[in-house]
C-alpha positions in Angstrom: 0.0 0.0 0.0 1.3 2.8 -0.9 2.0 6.0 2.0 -0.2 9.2 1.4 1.2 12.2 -0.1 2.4 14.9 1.7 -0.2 18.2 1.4 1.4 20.7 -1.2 2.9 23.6 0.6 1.3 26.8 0.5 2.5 29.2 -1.9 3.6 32.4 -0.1 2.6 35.8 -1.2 4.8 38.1 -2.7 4.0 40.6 0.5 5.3 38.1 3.3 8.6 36.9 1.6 11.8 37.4 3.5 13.8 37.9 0.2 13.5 40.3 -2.5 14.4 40.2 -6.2 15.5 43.7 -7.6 15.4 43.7 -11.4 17.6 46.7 -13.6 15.7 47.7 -15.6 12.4 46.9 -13.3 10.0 45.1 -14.8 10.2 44.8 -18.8 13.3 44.5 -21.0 13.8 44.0 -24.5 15.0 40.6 -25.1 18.3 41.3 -26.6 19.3 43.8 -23.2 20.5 42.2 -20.3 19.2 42.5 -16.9 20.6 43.1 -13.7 19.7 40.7 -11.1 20.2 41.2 -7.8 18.6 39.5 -4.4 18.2 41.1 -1.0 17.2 40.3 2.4 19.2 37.0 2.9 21.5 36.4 5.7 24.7 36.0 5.3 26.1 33.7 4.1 22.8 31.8 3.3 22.7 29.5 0.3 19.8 29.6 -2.1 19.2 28.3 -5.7 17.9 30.5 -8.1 15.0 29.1 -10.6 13.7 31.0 -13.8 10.5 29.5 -15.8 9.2 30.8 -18.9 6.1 29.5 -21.3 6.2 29.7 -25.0 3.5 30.5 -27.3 2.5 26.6 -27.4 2.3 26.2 -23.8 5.7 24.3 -24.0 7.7 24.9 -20.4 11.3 26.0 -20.3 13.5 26.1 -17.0 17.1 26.7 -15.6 18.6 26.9 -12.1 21.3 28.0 -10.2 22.7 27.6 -6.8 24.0 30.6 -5.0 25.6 32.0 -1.8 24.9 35.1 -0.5 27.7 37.4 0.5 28.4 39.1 4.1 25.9 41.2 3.8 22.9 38.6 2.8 22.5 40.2 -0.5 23.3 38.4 -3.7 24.5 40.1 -7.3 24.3 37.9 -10.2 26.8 40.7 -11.8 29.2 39.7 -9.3 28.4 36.5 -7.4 29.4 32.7 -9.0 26.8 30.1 -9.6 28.2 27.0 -7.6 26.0 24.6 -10.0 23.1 23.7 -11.8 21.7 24.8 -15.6 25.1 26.5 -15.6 28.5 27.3 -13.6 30.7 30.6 -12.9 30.0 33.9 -13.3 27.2 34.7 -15.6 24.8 37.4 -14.8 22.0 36.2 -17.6 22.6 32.5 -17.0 18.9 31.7 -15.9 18.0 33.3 -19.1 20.2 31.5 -22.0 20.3 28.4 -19.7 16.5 28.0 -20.3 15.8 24.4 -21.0 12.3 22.9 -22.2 11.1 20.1 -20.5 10.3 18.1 -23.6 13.7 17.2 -25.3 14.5 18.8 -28.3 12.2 22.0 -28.2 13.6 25.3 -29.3 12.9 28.0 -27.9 11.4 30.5 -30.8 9.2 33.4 -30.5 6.6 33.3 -33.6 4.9 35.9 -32.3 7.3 39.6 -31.9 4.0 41.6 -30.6 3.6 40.0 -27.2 6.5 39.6 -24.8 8.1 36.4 -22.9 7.3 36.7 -19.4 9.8 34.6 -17.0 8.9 34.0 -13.8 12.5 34.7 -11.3 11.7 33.0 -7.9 14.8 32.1 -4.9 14.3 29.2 -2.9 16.2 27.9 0.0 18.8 25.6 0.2 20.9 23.8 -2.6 18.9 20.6 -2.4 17.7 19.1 -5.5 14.5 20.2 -5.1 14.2 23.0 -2.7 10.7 23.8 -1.9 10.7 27.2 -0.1 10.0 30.0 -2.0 11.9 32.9 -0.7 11.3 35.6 -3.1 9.5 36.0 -6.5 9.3 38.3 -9.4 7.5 38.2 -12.9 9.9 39.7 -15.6 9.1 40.7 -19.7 10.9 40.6 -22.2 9.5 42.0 -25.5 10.5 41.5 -28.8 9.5 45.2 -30.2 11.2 47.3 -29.0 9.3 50.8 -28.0 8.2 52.9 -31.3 9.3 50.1 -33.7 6.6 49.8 -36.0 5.4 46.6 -37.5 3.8 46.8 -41.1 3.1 42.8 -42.9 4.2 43.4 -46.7 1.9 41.5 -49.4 3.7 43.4 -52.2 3.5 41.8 -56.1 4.9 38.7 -55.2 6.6 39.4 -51.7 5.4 38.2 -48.3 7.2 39.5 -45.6 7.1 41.9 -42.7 9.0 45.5 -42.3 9.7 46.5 -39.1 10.4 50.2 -38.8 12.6 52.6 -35.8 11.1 55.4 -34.4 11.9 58.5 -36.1 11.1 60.2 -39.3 13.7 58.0 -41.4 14.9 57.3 -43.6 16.7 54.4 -42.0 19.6 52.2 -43.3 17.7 49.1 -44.7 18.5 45.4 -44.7 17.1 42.2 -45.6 16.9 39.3 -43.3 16.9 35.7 -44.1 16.5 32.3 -42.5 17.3 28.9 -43.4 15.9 25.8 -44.7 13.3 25.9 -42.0 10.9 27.9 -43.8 7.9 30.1 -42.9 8.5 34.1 -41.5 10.1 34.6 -38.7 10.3 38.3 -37.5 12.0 37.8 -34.0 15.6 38.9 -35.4 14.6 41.5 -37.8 12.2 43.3 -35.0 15.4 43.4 -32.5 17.9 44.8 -35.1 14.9 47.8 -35.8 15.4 48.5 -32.7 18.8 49.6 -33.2 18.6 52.2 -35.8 17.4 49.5 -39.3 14.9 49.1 -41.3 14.4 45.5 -41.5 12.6 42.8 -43.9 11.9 39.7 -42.5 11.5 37.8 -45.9 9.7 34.6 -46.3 10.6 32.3 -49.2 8.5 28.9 -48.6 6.4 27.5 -46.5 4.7 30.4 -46.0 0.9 31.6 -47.3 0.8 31.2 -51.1 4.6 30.9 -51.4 6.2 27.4 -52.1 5.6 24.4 -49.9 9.2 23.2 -50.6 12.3 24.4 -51.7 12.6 23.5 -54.9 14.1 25.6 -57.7 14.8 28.8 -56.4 14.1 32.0 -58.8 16.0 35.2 -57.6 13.5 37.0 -59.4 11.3 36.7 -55.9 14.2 38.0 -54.1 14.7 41.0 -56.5 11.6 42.1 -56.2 12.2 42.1 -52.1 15.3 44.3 -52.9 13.1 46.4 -54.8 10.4 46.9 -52.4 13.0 48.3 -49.8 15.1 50.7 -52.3 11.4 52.0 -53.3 10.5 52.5 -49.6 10.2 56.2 -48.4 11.6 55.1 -44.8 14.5 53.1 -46.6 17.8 55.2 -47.2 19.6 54.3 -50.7 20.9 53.9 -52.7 21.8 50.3 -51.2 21.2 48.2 -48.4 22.0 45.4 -46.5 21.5 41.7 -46.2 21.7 39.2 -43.4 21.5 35.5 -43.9 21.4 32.5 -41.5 22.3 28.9 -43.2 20.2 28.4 -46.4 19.7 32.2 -46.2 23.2 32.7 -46.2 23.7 31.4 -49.5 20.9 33.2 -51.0 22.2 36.7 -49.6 25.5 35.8 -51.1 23.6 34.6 -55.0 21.7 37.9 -54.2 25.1 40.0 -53.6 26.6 38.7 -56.5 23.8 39.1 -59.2 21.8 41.9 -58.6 21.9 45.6 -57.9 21.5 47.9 -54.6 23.8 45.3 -52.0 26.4 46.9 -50.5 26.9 45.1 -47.2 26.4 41.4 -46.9 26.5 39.5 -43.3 26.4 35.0 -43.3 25.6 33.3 -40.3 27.1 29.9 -40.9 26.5 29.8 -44.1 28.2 27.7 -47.3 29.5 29.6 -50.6 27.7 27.2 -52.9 24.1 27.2 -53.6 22.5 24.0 -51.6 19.7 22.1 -51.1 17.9 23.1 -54.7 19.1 24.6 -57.5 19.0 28.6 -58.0 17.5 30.3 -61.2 18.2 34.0 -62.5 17.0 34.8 -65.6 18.8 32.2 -68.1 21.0 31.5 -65.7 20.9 28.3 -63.5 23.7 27.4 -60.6 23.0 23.8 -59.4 23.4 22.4 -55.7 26.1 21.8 -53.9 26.1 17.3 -54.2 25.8 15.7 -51.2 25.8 11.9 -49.7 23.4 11.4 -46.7 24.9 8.0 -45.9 27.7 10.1 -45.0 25.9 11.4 -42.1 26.5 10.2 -38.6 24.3 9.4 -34.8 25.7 11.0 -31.9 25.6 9.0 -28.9 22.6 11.0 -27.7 20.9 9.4 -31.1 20.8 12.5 -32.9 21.7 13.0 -36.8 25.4 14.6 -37.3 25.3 16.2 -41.3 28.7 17.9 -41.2 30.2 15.7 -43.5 27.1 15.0 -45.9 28.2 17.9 -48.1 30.4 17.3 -51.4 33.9 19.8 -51.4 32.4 22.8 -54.0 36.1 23.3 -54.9 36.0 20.0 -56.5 34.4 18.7 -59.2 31.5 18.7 -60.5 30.6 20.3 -57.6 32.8 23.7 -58.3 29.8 24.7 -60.4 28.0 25.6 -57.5 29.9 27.7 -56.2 28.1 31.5 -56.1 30.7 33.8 -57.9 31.3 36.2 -54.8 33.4 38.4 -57.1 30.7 40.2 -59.0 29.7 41.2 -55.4 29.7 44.7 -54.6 30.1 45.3 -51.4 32.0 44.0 -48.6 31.0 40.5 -46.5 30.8 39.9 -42.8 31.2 35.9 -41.7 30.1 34.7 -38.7 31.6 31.2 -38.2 30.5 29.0 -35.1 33.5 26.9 -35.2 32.0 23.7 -33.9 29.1 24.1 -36.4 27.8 20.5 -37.1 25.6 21.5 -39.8 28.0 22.0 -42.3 32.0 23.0 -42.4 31.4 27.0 -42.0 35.1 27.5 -41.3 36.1 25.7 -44.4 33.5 27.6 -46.7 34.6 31.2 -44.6 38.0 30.0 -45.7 37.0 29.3 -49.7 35.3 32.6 -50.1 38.2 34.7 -48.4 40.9 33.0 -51.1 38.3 33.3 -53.8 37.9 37.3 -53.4 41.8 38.0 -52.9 41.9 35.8 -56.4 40.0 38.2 -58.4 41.4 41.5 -56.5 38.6 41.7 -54.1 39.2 42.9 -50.8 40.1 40.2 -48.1 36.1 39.9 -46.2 35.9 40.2 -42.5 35.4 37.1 -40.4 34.8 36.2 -37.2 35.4 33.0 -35.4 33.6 31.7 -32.4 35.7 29.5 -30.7 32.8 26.7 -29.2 30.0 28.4 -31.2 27.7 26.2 -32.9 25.3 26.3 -36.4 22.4 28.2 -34.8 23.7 31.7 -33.9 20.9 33.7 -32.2 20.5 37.5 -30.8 21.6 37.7 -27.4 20.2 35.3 -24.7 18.0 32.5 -26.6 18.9 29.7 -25.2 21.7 28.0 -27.4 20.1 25.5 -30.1 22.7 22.8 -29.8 20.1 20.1 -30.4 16.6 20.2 -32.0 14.5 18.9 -34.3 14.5 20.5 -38.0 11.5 22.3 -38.6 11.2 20.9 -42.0 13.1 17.9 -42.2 11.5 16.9 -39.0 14.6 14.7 -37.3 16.2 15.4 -34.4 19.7 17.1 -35.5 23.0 18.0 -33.4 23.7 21.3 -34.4 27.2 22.0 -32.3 28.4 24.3 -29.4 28.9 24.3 -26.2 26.4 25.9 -24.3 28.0 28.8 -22.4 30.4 29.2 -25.6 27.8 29.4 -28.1 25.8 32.1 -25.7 28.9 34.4 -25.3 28.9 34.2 -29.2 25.4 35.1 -29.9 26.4 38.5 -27.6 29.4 39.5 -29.4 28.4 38.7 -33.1 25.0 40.9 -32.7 27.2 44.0 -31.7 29.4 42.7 -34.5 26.6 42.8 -37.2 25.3 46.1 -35.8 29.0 47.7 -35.7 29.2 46.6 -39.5 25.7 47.4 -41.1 26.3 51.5 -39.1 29.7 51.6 -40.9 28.7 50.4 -44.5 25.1 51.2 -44.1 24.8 54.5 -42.2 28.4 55.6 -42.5 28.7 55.3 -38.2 32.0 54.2 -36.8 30.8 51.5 -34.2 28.6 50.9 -31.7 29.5 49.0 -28.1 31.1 45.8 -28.0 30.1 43.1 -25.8 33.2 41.7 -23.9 34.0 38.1 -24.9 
């Protein structure tokens, strides 16, 4: 027979807690700004584990915790106090927000929709037990995705479905064109962040969206010329170029789109390859194939997930060299961001190809960045690193790469990085802040 269960403790009211948690900024945040968290009220010396909670959209539950001392005073800093264990280790002030795990394996965290916020619950429990039950102190926290006087404007323009999100201000603004991968659909979460800093954005769908393509077969850069259109047409869009900034599969397309038509002038690849993939690309009477690939090449990590890294054929070699995207004809100057334990594909290798390939044909040497630990999935600051998931379209589970506290460090530094380069070549400004890696 089994014993009874114990009564559920009471929860305590926010008015009777001993401890309390002091957000900076108070209350709401945008999601790519960090917050200051600090705890007061303790005694000295007392240890505590901190626990953050968050729902997405779907209901889907995502958690991370920390243990903590507090110092001689019974307050405790995240700024300046270690975590002794749990979702993470060491000194890192936003840990309980990039250390977010879902409870169901394999969910990534996404935000599908930019006009409502995240709200994470904060609460600090007693004791470093496994499961500590008493709550302490407690405090809701949001974090938005657009950001104040960033306006929000669906496009449904000839053939174009996307979404422009526009600063505050009178304009016009520096434009640039955002692109996912192979995922599909629209998402807006990255474009409505960089807005926020001073760009007009385009979050640009190209399948598996409304009336667009179900698939991704044979890509017509037609579509995507009409998107570059649109923007250099835009009243609130400053000419006579803009930018463009491509994750994976997107990253190839910005390059195809650099290097065929008109009004680039600043290009930025997340992980992306220098050949076309996955389909083949059309312009005009012009057709580039795919880059080959074998999928009995792929591996299973011990975790039982699918490892692609080595699936792809060498585009310097042949047949495959005539899928490479002729980067020369490009006008303006590239920006790679290379996750150097990317497990999607060899990033470092294709950085590598299109750096020779320009300094060939007299083009200036492109700027890269390498992120030691970094994995395929580089995010704006504070999403919880994507090291594992399953593929939105391919639907298997994947291992994407990084280390977890490496890859969240990276996601900091490269979105001052693609901020400090789109000002210089977009807007003529020097730099912005850097993060400190």
């Amino acid at each position: 027979m089994k014993p009874p269960r114990a009564a559920p403790r009471p929860r305590q009211s926010a008015t009777h807690m001993p401890a309390t948690v002091i957000l900076e900024p108070a209350g709401r945040c945008c999601w790519d700004e960090p917050v200051n968290i600090t705890v007061h009220g303790l005694t000295p010396g007392q240890r505590v584990t901190l626990r953050a909670s968050l729902r997405d959209e779907k209901g889907a539950h995502f958690r991370a915790h920390a243990r903590y001392c507090a110092d001689c005073d019974g307050e405790l800093d995240l700024a300046r106090a270690p975590a002794l264990g749990g979702s993470f280790a060491g000194l890192e002030p936003m840990g309980l927000i990039w250390a977010l795990e879902p409870e169901k394996p394999l969910l990534r965290l996404v935000k599908r929709d930019v006009q409502t916020p995240f709200t994470v619950e904060l609460e600090v429990l007693e004791g470093h037990e496994p499961e500590p039950q008493r709550v302490l102190g407690r405090v809701v926290h949001e974090r938005y995705f657009l950001p104040p006087g960033v306006r929000r404007e669906p496009v449904r323009a000839g053939r174009v479905r996307a979404t422009l999100f526009l600063p505050p201000g009178m304009g016009p603004f520096p434009g640039v064109i955002d692109l996912f991968g192979s995922g599909g659909s629209l998402c807006e979460y990255r474009a409505s962040l960089l807005s926020g800093h001073g760009f007009a954005v385009l979050a640009l769908a190209y399948f598996r969206f409304e009336d667009l393509p179900e698939y991704l077969n044979d890509v017509h850069l037609e579509y995507f010329e009409e998107a570059v259109d649109f923007m250099l047409q835009h009243p609130k869009v400053k000419g006579p170029n803009i930018g463009l900034l491509g994750f994976s599969k997107g990253g190839d397309l910005c390059l195809s789109m650099a290097s065929f038509l008109k009004g680039i002038t600043a290009t930025v690849l997340i992980n992306s390859c220098v050949a076309n993939t996955i389909t083949p690309l059309h312009y005009k009477d012009m057709t580039i194939p795919s880059l080959g690939n074998d999928l009995g090449k792929h591996t299973i990590t011990e975790s039982g997930l699918m490892d692609c890294v080595n699936i792809w054929n060498n585009p310097l070699e042949e047949p495959d060299h005539r899928s490479l995207i002729p980067l020369e004809k490009a006008q303006g100057p590239f920006l790679f961001i290379v996750g150097k334990d990317d497990h999607n594909w060899k990033s470092e290798f294709y950085a590598h190809i299109a750096s020779a390939w320009l300094q060939a044909h007299g083009k200036d040497r492109p700027q890269i960045i390498y992120y030691p630990g970094a994995g395929h999935c580089i995010d704006p600051p504070y999403f919880p690193p994507r090291i594992a998931s399953v593929h939105a379209f391919l639907g298997q589970a994947m291992f994407f790469g990084g280390e977890p506290g490496a890859h969240s460090k990276a996601q900091v530094d490269a979105w001052q990085q693609i901020q400090t380069f789109f000002h210089k070549h977009l807007d003529g400004k020097k730099s912005v802040k850097h993060s400190k890696i």
